[in-house]
DRENRO-233998 format. One record per residue (C-alpha): residue number from 1; residue in three letters; x, y, z. Coordinates in pm, whole numbers, plus 50000, padded with zeros to 5 digits. Layout:
% DRENRO-233998
 num residu  east north    up
 NUM    ALA     X     Y     Z
...
This chain:
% DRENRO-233998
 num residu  east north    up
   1    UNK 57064 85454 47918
   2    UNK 56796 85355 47687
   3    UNK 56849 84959 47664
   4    UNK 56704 84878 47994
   5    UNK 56366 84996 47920
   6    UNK 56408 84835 47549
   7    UNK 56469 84527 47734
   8    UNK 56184 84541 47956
   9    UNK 55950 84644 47663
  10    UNK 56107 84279 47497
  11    UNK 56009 84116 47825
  12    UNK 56346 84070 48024
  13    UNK 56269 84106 48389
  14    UNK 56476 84342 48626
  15    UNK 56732 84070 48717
  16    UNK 56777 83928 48315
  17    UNK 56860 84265 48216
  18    UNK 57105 84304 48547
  19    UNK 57259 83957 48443
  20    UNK 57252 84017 48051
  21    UNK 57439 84363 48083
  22    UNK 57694 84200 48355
  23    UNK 57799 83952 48096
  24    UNK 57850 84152 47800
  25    UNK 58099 84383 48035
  26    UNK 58239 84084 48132
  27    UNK 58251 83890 47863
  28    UNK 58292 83540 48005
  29    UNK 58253 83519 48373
  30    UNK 58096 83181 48587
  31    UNK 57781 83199 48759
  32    UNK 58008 83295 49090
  33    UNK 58135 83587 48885
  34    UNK 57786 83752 48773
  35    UNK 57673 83725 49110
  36    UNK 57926 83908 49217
  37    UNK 57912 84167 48986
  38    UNK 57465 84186 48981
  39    UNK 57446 84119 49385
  40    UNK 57210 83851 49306
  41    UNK 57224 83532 49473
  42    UNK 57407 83232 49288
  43    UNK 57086 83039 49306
  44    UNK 56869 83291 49105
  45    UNK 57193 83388 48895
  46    UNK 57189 83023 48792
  47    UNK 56812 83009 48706
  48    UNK 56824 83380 48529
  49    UNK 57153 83229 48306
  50    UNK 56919 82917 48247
  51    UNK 56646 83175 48102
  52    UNK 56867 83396 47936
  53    UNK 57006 83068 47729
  54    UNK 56651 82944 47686
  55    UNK 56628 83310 47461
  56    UNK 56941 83150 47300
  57    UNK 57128 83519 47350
  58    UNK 57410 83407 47585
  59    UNK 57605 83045 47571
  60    UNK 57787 82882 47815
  61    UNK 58115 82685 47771
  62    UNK 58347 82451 47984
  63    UNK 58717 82548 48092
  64    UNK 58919 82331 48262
  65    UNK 58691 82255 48591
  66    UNK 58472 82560 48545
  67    UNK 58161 82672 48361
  68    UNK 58160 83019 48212
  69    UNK 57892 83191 48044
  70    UNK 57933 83399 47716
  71    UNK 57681 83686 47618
  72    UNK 57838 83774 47259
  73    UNK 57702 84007 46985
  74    UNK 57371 84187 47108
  75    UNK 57273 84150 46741
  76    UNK 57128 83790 46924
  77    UNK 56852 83957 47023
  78    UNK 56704 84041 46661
  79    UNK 56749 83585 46645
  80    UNK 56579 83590 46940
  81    UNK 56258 83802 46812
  82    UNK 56263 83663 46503
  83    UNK 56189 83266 46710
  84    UNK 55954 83440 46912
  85    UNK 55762 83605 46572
  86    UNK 55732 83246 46480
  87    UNK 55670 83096 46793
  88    UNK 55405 83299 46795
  89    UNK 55251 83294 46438
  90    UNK 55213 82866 46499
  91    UNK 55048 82966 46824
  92    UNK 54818 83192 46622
  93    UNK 54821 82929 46369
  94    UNK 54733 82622 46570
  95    UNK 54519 82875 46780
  96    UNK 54297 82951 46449
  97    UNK 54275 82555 46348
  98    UNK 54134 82474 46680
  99    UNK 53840 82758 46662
 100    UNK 53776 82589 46301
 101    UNK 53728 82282 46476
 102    UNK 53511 82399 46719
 103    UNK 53303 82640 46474
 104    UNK 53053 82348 46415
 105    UNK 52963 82269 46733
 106    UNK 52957 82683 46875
 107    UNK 52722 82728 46540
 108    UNK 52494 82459 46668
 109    UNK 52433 82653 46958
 110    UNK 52304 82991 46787
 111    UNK 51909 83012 46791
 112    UNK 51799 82821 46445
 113    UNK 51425 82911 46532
 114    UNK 51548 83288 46510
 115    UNK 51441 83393 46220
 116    UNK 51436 83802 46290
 117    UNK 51628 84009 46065
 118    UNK 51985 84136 46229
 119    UNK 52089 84507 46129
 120    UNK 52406 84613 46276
 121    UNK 52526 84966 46228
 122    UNK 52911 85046 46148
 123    UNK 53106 85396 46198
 124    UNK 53389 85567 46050
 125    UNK 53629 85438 45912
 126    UNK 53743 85171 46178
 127    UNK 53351 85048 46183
 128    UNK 53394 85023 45788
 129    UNK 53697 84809 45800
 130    UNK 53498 84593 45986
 131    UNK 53199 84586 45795
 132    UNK 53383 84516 45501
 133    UNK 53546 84214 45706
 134    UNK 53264 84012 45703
 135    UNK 53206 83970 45332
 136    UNK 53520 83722 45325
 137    UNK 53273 83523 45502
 138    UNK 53083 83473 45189
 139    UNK 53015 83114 45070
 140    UNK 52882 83244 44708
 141    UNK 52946 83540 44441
 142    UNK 52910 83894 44592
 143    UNK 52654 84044 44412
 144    UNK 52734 84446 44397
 145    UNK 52666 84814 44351
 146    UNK 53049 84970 44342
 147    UNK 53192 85252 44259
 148    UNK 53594 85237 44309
 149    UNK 53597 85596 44269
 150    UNK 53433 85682 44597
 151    UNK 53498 85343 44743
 152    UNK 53845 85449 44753
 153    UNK 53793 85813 44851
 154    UNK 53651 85643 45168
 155    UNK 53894 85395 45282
 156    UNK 54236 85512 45161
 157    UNK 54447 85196 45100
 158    UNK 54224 84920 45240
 159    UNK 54082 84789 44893
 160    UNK 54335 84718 44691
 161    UNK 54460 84458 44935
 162    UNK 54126 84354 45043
 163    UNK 54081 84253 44668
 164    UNK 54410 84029 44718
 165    UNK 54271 83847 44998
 166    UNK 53904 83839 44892
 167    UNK 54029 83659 44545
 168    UNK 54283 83466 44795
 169    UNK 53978 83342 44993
 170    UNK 53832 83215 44648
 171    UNK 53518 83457 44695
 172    UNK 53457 83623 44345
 173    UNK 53214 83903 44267
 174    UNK 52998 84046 44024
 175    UNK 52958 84451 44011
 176    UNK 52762 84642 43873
 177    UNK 52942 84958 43829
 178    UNK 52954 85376 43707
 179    UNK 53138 85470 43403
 180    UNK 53411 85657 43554
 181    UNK 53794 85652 43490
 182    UNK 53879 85488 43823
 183    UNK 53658 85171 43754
 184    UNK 53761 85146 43399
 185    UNK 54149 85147 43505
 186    UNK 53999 84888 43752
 187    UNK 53833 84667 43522
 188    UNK 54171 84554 43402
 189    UNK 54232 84384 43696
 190    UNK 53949 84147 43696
 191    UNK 54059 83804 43612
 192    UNK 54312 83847 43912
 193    UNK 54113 84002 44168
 194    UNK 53775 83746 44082
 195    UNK 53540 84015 43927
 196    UNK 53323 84031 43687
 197    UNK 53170 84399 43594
 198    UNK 52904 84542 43417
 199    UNK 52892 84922 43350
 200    UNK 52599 85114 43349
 201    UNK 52475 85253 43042
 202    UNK 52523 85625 43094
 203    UNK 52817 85774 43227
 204    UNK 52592 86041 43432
 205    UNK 52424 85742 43609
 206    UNK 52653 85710 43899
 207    UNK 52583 85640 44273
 208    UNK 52830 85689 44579
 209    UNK 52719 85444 44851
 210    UNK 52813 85066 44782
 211    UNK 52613 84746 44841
 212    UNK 52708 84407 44901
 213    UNK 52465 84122 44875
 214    UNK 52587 83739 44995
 215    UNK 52482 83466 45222
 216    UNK 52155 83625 45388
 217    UNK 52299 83946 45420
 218    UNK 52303 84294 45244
 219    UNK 52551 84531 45352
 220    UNK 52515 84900 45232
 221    UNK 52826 85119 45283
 222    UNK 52779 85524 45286
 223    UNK 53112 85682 45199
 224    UNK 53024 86055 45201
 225    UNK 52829 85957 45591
 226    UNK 53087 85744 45680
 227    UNK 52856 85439 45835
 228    UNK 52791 85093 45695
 229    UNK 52496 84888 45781
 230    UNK 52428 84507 45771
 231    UNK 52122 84365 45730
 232    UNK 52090 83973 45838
 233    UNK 51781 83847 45663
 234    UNK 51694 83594 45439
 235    UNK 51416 83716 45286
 236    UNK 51509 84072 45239
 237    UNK 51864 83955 45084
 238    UNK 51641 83682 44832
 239    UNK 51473 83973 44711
 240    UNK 51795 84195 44645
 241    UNK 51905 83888 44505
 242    UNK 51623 83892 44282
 243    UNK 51643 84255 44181
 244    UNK 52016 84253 44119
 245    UNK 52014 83945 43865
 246    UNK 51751 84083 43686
 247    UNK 51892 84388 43627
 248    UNK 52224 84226 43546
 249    UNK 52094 84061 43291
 250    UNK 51908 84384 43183
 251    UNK 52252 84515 43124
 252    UNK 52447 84194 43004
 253    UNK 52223 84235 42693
 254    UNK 52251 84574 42572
């Protein structure tokens, strides 16, 4: 029998599952009945049936003098994960609206004197996800070096929804990008992805790694070494900053 452990995995105790399987055998029984039946004390019977009904999969109904308890269809138990999905998505929810609250207060407690640069390293393609993560922290326009050709080469399936949620987020970007047949089938897709491109002007100037420049930070992604790095520094991202606009508008005019 496979339901048992199914049930355990779901997070039915030894006794719920005993109780749950006696009623479905039997129907309708009273808490006398599944005792019986389990050899489980009519005290904890009573207190498993009061659990099993808190999961809303069995119901309980009054004949005559007596109380009997009804499992019904097992398809209860998809109703039951389903509440427990979004019991637990407002947990998350409320969970995620109390950090926000507290973000100002935990932020006033980082080292504002600190002004060394941060470089954090990032590997494979796990450590890239998570690289890539923190530019929907961005409170401006990326400012970028991409090519979509090897960007997606190196993480199969992660950009075209990380463009949904980075245009969700209301972070746009501005790229400065290869003329290759992957970025112009891209470019089409700017206005709803929050882009703005720029090609270079010769299709055999091309580059593989991408850069990301927002906030005080520069993040350089290497798809061919699969590692990212992330520089935290004002100064050195004011002068990226500086580099990329002027070439930007270098190529905005040609």
């Amino acid at each position: 029998m496979i339901y048992p452990k199914i049930l355990q995995q779901l997070g039915f105790s030894q006794k719920e599952i005993a109780v749950y399987a006696a009623l479905l055998e039997l129907d309708s029984a009273t808490a006398g009945e599944i005792a019986d039946k389990t050899e489980i004390n009519r005290t904890s019977c009573y207190d498993i049936l009061d659990s099993l009904m808190k999961k809303g999969i069995i119901s309980k109904f009054k004949k005559k003098t007596k109380i009997y308890f009804h499992a019904g269809d097992p398809k209860r138990l998809i109703a039951y994960l389903e509440r427990e999905r979004e019991e637990a998505n407002k947990k998350i929810t409320k969970q995620q609206q109390l950090v926000k609250e507290a973000l100002p207060e935990l932020s006033s407690l980082l080292h504002p004197q600190n002004t060394k640069p941060k470089v954090t390293f990032f590997e494979g393609e796990k450590g890239m996800r998570e690289a890539y993560e923190d530019t929907l922290t961005s409170t401006e326009t990326i400012l970028a070096y991409a090519n979509a050709e090897t960007m997606h080469k190196g993480l199969p399936n992660f950009f075209p929804e990380y463009y949904k949620r980075r245009a969700g987020a209301g972070i746009s970007i501005k790229a400065i990008i290869p003329d290759n047949e992957v970025d112009r089938k891209q470019i089409v897709h700017n206005a709803e992805e929050a882009r703005e491109s720029v090609f270079l002007p010769n299709p055999e100037m091309t580059f593989s790694p991408e850069v990301n420049i927002y906030n005080d930070k520069v993040l350089i992604a290497s798809w061919n070494e699969k590692m990212a790095v992330l520089i935290e520094s004002r100064e050195f991202a004011q002068l990226q900053k500086l580099i990329y606009q002027l070439l930007w508008k270098s190529l905005k005019s040609k």
